[in-house]
Backbone bond lengths (Angstrom), bond angles and torsions (degrees), N, CA, C in turn:
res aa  C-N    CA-C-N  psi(-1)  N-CA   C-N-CA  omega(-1)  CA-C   N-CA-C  phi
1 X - - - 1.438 - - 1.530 108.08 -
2 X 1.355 112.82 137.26 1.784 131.56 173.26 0.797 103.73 -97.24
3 X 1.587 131.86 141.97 1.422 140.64 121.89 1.515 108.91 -114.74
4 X 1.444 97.14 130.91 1.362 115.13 170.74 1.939 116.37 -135.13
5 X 1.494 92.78 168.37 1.515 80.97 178.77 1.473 116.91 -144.91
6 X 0.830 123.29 130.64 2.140 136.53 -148.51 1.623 83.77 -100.62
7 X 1.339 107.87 94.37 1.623 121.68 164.33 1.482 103.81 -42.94
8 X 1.403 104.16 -57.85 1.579 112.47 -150.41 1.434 116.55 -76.17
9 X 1.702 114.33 -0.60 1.399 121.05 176.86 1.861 101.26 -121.32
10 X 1.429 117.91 -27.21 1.474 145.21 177.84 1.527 99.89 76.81
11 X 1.097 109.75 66.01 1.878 116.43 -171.80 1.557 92.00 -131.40
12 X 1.328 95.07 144.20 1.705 96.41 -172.99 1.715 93.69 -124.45
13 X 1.543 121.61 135.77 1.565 123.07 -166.08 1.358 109.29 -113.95
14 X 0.967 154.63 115.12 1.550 161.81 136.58 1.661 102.47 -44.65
15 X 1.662 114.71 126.59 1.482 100.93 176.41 1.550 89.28 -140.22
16 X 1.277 102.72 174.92 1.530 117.34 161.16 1.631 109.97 -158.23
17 X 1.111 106.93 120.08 2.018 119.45 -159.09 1.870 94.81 38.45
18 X 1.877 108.69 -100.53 1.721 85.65 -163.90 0.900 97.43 -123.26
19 X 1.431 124.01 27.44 2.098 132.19 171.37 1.329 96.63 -77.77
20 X 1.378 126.87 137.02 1.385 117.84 152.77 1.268 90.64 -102.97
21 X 1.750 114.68 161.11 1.240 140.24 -166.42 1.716 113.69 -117.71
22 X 1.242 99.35 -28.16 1.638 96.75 -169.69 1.951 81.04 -166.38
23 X 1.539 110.43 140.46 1.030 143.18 -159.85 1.779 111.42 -153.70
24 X 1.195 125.95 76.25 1.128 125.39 -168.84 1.991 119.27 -172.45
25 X 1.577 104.02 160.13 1.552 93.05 -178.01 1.790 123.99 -72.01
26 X 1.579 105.47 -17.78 1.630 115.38 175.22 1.611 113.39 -60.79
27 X 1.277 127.01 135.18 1.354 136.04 178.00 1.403 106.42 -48.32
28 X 1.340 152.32 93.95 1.425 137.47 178.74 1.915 125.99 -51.39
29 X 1.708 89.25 -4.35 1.618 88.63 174.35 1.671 126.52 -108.85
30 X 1.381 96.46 -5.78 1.306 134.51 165.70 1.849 127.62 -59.72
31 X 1.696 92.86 -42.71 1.610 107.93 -172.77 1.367 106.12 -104.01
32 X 1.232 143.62 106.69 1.391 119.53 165.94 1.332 119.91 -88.01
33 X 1.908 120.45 24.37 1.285 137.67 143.55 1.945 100.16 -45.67
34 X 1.103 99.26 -76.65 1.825 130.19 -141.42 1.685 81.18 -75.66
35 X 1.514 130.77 -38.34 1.695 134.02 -164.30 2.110 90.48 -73.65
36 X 1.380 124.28 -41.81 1.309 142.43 -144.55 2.058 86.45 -92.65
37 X 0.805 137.47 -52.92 1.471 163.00 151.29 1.375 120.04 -32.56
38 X 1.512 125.59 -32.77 0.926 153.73 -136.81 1.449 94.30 -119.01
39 X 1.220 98.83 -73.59 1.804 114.62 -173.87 1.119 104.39 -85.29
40 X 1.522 139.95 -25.38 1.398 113.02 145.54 1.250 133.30 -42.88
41 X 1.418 113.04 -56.92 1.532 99.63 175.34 1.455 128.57 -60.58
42 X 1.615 108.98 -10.54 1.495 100.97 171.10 1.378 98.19 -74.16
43 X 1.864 141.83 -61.30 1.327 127.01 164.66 1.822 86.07 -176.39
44 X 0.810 107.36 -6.13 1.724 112.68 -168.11 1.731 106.27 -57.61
45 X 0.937 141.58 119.79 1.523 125.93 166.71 1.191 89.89 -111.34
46 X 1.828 108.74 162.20 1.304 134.73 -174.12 1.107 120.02 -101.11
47 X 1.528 139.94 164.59 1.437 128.02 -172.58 1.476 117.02 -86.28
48 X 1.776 97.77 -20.97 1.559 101.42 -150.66 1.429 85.45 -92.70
């Protein structure tokens, strides 16, 4: 899993190979809303 973040548009990207996961201005390491959301859609669910 990637996270990166495009200064020049201020969009921060969650990827995995050529899925992006999260596409948005919130830090994705910051929220464990958007982290929980994220890895669901890859298939992962969480305990908590």
């Amino acid at each position: 899993m990637r996270v990166r973040h495009i200064r020049s548009l201020d969009i921060w990207l969650m990827s995995k190979g050529n899925r992006v996961l999260y596409r948005g201005k919130e830090n994705p390491w910051r929220s464990t809303r958007i982290m929980q959301s994220a890895l669901r859609r890859e298939g992962v669910r969480s305990a908590a």
